[in-house]
N, C-alpha and C positions, 0 to 999 in steps of 0.2 A: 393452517395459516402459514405465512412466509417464514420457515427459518431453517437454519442449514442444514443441508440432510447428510447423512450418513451411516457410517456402522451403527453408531447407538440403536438406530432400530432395528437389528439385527437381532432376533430373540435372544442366540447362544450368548450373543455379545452382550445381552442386557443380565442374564444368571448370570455371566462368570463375576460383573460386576458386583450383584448384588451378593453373592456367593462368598464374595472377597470382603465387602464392606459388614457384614453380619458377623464373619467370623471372629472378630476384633473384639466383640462384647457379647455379654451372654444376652440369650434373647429380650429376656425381660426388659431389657435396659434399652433394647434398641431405637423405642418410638419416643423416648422424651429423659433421652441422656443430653442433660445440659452440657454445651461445650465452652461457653461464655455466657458473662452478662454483662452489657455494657449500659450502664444510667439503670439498671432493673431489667431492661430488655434483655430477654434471652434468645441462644444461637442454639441449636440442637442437632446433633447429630445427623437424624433426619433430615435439616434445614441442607446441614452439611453436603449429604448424599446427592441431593436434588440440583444443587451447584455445581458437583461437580460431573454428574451426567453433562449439564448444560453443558460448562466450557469443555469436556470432549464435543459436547456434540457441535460446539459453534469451532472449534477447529478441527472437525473432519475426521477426528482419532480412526485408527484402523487397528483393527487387535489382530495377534494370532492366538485361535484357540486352541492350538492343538498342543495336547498336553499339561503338563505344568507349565510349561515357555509361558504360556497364557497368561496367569496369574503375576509371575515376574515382571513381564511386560505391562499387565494391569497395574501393576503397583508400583513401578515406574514410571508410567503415567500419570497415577495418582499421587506423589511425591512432588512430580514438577509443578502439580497444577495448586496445590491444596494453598501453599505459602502466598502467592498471589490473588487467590479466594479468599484466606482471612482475612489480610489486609484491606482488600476492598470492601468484604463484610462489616468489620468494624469502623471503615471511612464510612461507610453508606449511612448503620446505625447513627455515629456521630451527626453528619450530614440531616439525616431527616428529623429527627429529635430537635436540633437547631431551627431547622424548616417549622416544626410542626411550634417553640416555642413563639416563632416570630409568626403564626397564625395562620402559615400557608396550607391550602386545601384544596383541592381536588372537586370543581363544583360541578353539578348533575349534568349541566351545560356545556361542560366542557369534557367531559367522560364521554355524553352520547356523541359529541362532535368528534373525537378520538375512533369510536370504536365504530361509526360513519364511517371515518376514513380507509380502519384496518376493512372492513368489509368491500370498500371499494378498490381498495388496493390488490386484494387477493379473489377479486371476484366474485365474492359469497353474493347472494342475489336474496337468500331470505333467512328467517332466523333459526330454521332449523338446519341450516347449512353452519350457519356460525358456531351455535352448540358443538357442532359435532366435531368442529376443528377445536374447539376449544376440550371438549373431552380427549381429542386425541392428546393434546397438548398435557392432559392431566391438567386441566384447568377450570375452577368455576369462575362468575362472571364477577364473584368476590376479589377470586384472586386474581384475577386483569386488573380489577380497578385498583385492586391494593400498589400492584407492581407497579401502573400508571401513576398513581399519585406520589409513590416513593421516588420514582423519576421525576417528576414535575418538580416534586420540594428540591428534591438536589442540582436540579438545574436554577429554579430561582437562588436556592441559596448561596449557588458559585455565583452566577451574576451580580448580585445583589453585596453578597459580603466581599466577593472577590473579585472580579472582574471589573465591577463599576467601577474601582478604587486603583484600578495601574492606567495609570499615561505614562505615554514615551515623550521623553524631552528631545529636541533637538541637537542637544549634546550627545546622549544614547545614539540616534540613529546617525548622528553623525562619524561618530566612533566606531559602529557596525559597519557605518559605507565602508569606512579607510580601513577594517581588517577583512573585510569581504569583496576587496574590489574586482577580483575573480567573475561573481557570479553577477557582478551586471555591466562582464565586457564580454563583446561579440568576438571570436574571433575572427580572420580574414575568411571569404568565401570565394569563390572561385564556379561559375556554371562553364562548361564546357558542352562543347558536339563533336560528336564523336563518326568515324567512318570505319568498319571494322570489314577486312577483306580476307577471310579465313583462310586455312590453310589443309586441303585432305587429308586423311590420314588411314593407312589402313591398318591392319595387324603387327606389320614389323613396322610401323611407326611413321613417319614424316617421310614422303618421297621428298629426296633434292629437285626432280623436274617440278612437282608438284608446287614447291616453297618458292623455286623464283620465278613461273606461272603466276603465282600469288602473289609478289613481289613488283613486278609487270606491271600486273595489273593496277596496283594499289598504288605506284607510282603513275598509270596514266591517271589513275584518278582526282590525285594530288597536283597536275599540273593541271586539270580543268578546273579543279577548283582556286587555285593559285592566279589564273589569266583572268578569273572575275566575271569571265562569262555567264557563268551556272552559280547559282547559290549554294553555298557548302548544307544550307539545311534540304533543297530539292535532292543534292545528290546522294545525301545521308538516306532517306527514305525512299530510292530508289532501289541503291547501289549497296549497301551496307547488309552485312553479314551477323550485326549486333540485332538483338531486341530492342535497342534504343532508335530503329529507324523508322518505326512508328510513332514518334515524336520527334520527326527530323534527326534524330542523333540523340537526342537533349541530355544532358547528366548533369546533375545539382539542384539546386546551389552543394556544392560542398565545401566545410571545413577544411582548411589548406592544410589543418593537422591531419585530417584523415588520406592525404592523398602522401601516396609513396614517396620516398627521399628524392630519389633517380628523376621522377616526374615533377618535384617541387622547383629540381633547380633548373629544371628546363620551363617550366611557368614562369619563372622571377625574372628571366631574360627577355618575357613575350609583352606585347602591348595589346589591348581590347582589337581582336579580329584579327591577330595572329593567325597559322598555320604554323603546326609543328612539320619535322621532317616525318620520315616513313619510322616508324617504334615499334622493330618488334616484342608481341605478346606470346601471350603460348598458347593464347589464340590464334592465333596471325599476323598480320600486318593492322597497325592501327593509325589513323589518322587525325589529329584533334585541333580544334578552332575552340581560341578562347573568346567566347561570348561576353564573358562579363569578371568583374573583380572588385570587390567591398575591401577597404581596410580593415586594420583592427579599431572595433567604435565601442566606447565607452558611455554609458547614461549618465548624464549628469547627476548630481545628485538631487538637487531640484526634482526633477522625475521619477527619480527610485524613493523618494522619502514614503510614500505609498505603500511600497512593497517592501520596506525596512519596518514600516511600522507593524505591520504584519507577520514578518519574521521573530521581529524584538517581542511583539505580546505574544508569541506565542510561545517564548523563552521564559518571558517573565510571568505569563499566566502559569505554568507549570512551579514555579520555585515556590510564586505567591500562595497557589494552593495546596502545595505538601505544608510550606508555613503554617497556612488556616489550619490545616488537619491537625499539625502536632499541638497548636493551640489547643483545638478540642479534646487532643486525647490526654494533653497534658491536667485538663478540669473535669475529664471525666472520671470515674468511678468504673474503671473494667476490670470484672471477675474470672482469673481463668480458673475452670473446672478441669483443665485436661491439661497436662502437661505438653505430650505432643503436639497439640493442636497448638499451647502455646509456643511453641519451639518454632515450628513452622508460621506462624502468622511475625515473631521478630527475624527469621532467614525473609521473610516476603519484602520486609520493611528494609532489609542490608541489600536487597535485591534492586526496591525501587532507589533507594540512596546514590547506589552503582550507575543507574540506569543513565543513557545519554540525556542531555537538558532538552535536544529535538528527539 
């Protein structure tokens, strides 16, 4: 089935893991060492491992095995990831537990419409194709629907207890306009055509015949197009030495911040169908026709309220639902069995508190 691939399936790369993860506790203990229990629900070690195969495997991890380096680097990686695993772990628990008192479930209807779609999506065509992506996965059809329905309740229950419950007032997105007025002004644009007349060059660099040759010429060019006979975009695609004379010339729209100082102050003097003088480049001789010129434009606010409100919930869906969470955790009942594990699940929680509000 569809999910990201990488090292993880790399055999060497999957023993040094498991190589690494075993050595921590003695065997016995390895298949059903509690690591928490949150409301009675327990987290195991095991559960642990399987999480965090996943998030290497959903960012791509790459190992070096060679050596011990291997192991260091494994357990570096597993340091970074583990604190943002428990945290989510224990949101999730909280999360579906919530779901599951408020009744929500997973109905047969909507599991075979789901696993419809992963089949059509990854092109499985019959059911023993889907088996068999699902064993690779390490997966029975148990544990699809488990994962499915654990997703489903935390999506209603964000909706439902979170989501449904934040509106943005007109005083908010107004306040947002007036400290974001940046991001919904245009700045000035500028299209231009261009006539580029280049200039030879061989090993010891720039003939002077060669430069006022090209010079000459880029000046006859510039008085045919100046007398209005010939259209500067016919001559451009004629005559021009740029890749832009298969489009008559054409360059832009561009931002007036983007275009060079030297070249800014020479635009600000010109009027729509200007001609500049001859500029040398180090390319050549270049010749430019200002086509077109935008001011700087501003959206009113009337029109951005749209995409303010947009911005705003997506600020305030984030605060509202760390809120919800520590609601939860604060009425929950969470047992740590494991120090470390507890260490790193409160660094995850200082992690997300840090973390930007977008």
């Amino acid at each position: 089935m569809r999910y990201p691939q990488s090292a993880v399936r790399n055999p060497r790369w999957i023993a040094a893991l498991f190589v690494l993860l075993v050595s921590a506790v003695p065997h016995a203990d390895i298949i059903e060492q509690i690591l928490v229990k949150v409301n009675g629900e327990i987290f195991t070690k095991t559960d642990l491992e399987q999480r965090q195969i996943q998030v290497l495997r959903q960012k791509g991890q790459q190992m070096d095995l060679k050596g011990d380096a291997s192991n260091q680097q494994l357990r570096k990686a597993l340091d970074d990831i583990t604190p943002g695993i428990m945290v989510e772990v224990v949101n999730e628990m909280l999360v579906v537990q919530r779901g599951k008192e408020l009744g929500y479930t997973l109905s047969n209807e909507q599991f075979n419409s789901i696993v419809a779609n992963i089949k059509k999506e990854n092109k499985i065509e019959s059911e023993e194709q889907f088996q068999a992506a699902l064993k690779q996965e390490n997966m029975s059809m148990a544990d699809l629907r488990r994962s499915l329905e654990r997703s489903m309740i935390r999506q209603r229950v964000e909706q439902n207890e979170v989501l449904g419950k934040i509106g943005i007032t007109d005083s908010e997105a107004r306040a947002y306009y007036d400290a974001h007025l940046n991001e919904f002004t245009t700045p000035p644009l500028v299209t231009l055509r261009e006539i580029l007349v280049s200039i030879p060059a061989d090993s010891r660099g720039v003939n002077v015949a060669a430069e006022d040759a090209a010079k000459t010429r880029a000046e006859e060019i510039r008085t045919r197009v100046t007398t209005g006979k010939e259209s500067f975009e016919k001559l451009a695609g004629e005559l021009s030495d740029s890749g832009s004379k298969a489009n008559g010339g054409l360059i832009g729209p561009l931002s007036i911040q983007d275009v060079s100082p030297d070249l800014r102050r020479v635009l600000d003097t010109m009027k729509q169908g200007d001609v500049t003088p001859l500029i040398r480049t180090n390319r050549g001789f270049q010749i430019l026709k200002l086509e077109s010129r935008t001011d700087t434009q501003t959206m009113p606010f009337e029109q951005a309220k749209e995409q303010i409100g947009e911005r705003v919930f997506t600020d305030k869906r984030k605060v509202e639902y760390l809120k919800y969470l520590d609601k939860l955790r604060a009425q929950a009942i969470i047992e740590w069995k494991n120090p470390d594990v507890k260490k790193a699940f409160d660094e995850g929680l200082r992690q997300q508190a840090a973390a930007p509000t977008q």
